[in-house]
N, C-alpha and C positions, 0 to 999 in steps of 0.2 A: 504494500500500500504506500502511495508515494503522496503526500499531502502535501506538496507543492505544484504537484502537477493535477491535482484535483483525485477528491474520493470524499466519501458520504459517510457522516458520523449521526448512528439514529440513537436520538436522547430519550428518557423518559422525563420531561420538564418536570421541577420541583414544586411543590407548592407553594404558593407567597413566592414566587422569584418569577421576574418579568423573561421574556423568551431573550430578549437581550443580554441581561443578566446570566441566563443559561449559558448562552455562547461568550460572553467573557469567558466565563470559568475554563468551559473545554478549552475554549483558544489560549489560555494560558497556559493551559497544562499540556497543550502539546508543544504550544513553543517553546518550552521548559523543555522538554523533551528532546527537541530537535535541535537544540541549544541554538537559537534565531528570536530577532527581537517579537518577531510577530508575525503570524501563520496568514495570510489571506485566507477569510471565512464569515459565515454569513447561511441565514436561517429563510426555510421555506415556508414562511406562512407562523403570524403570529398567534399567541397563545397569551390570554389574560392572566393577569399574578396569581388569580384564583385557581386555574384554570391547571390541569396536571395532564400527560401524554406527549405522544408522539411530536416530537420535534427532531424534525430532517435539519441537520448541518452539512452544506458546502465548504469546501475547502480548494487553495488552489484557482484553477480551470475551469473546475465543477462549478462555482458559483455564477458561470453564464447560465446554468442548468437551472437557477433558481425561478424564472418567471415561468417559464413551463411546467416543474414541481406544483408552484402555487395553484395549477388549475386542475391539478386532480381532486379524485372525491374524495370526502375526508367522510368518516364517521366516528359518533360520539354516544358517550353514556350522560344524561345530566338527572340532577335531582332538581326538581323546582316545590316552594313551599307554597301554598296555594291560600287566600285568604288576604295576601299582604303585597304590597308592591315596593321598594327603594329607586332611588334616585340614578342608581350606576343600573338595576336591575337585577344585582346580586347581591352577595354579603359586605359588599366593601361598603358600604353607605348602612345605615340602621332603617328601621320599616319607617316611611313617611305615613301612608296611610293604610289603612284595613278594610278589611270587605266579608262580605256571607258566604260562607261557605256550605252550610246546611243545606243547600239544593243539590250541590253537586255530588255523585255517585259517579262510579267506575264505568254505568253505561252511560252517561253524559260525557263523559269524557275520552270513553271508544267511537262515542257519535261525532265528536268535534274534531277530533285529530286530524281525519283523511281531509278536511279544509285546507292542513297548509302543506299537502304533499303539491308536487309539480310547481310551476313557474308563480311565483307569488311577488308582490309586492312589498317588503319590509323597510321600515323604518331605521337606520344606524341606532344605537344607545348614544346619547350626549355623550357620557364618558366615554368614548371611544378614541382612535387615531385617524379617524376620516378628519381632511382637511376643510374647513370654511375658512376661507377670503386668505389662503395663508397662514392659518392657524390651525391648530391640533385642538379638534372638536371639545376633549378635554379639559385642555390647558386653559381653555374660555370658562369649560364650567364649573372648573375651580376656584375661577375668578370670580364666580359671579356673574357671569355676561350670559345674556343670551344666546342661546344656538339654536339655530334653525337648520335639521340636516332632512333632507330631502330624501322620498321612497326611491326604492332602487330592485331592481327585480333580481329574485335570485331561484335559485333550483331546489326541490328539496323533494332525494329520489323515496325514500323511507324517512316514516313515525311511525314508533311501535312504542307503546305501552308496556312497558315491564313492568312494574308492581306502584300499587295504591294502597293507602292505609288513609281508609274516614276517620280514625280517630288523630290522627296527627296533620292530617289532609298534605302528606307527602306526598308526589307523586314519581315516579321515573319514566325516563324516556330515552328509548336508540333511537338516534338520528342519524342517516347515511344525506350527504347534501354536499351542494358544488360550493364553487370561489364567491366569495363574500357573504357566508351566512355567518351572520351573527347569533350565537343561542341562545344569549340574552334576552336581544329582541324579541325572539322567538316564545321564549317564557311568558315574556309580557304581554304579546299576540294572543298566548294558550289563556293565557290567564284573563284577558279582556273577554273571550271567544265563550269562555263560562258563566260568565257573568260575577266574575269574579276581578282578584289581581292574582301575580305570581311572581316572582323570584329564584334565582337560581341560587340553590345551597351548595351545589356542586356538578364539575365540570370537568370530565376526562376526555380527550380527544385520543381514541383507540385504533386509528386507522387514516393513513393518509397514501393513497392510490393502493400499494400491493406492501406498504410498508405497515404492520401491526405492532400494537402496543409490546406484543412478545418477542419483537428484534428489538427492541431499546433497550439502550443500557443506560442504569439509574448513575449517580457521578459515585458513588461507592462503587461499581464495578469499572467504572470507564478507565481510570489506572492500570489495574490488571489488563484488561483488552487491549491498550495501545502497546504496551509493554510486549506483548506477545503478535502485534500486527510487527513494531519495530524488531524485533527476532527472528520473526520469520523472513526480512526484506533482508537485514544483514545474512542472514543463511541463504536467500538466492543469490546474493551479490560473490 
C-alpha cells in the first residue's frame, strides 16, 4: 500500500468527533509513520459529531476519487425520539418544544414511512454546512442570524422500521438513500408527517457504496493495520 500514490483508509468515525477531526488523527499517524511532514488526505462525505460509521479516507492520488465516492449510496441505522423537536434536530441543542404523542402507534407509522421513499423534496437543518451568501449555514445560527436554506431534492431508495417502543415512543429506522440526504431532516419530516415532532438520539452510517460498517477500523485498531500494510510493502520491496 503506497499512500502517497493514493489508497483508501475505511474508518469507523468516533462519536462527538467531527469527520474532520477523524482524519486529522489518521493523517497524523501515518505521517508519523512514514516519517513526512504531512500525508495528502481527505474524506468522502461528511459525518455529524453525533453521528458514528463508515468514513472513507483518500490519500495521495486517490483523493481525485473523492467527488465520485460522495455519490454513492450510503445506508444508515438512526434512533429518532418522537414527541419532541431541537433546534440542530438532534441531541446537540436541548428539546425546544413538545408535542402528543398518544395517537401514534406502530401502524401509523408503517402507514407514513413509504411517503418519503423515492425522489422527495427536503429541507437542509440550519445547523448544517450548506453554504448561504458565503457563509456556513451554521456558523449564522450560532450567531443568531437568520437562515433561510432552500428544498433540495434528494433520493431515498429504502425506510424500514426496525423497532418501536409506545412507552418510551422510540423509534428506529434503516435508511439506504443517495448524495445529500440529511437524517436529520428527515427525522423532522417523520416526525411533522405524525403529527407529531422528532429528533435524532442516534446516528450510524453503516454502508457507503460496497464499503460496510464491518471493513472499518475503529482508531484503536488502525495502528496495528498500518503497521502491518507498512510490513508487508517493505517485504515486497
Amino acid at each position: 500500500m503506497n499512500f502517497n500514490e493514493g489508497a483508501y483508509i475505511y474508518i469507523n468515525k468516533p462519536y462527538r468527533m467531527s469527520s474532520f477531526g477523524a482524519l486529522a488523527h489518521i493523517r497524523y499517524v501515518v505521517s508519523k509513520r512514514l516519517h513526512v511532514k504531512r500525508v495528502k488526505m481527505g474524506h468522502a462525505g461528511t459525518l455529524d459529531p453525533l453521528a458514528t460509521g463508515v468514513l472513507i479516507l483518500c490519500t495521495g492520488k486517490a483523493t481525485k476519487q473523492i467527488e465520485q465516492l460522495q455519490l454513492h449510496t450510503k445506508e444508515y441505522t438512526a434512533t429518532l425520539q418522537l414527541g419532541a423537536t431541537t433546534a440542530s434536530y438532534d441531541k446537540e441543542h436541548t428539546v425546544d418544544y413538545t408535542y402528543p404523542t398518544r395517537h401514534i402507534t406502530r401502524e401509523l407509522i408503517e402507514q407514513t414511512l413509504p411517503q418519503f421513499v423515492g425522489d422527495i423534496l427536503q429541507v437542509p437543518p440550519v445547523y448544517s454546512a450548506c453554504m448561504v451568501d458565503g457563509h456556513r449555514a451554521y456558523k449564522m445560527a450560532r450567531k443568531g442570524e437568520e437562515v433561510d436554506l432552500a428544498a433540495k431534492l434528494i433520493h431515498i431508495d429504502e425506510i424500514e422500521l426496525t423497532d418501536f417502543d409506545p412507552v418510551t415512543m422510540l423509534m428506529s429506522i434503516r435508511v439506504v438513500c443517495g448524495k445529500g440526504t440529511y437524517i436529520r431532516s428527515l427525522a423532522r419530516d417523520i416526525g411533522h408527517a405524525l403529527g407529531s415532532g422528532a429528533f435524532l438520539t442516534a446516528l450510524c452510517r453503516t454502508r457507503v457504496g460496497d464499503v460496510r460498517i464491518e471493513n472499518c477500523l475503529t482508531f484503536d485498531e488502525f495502528p496495528a493495520w498500518l503497521e502491518q500494510q507498512m510490513s508487508n510493502s517493505e517485504r515486497v520491496k
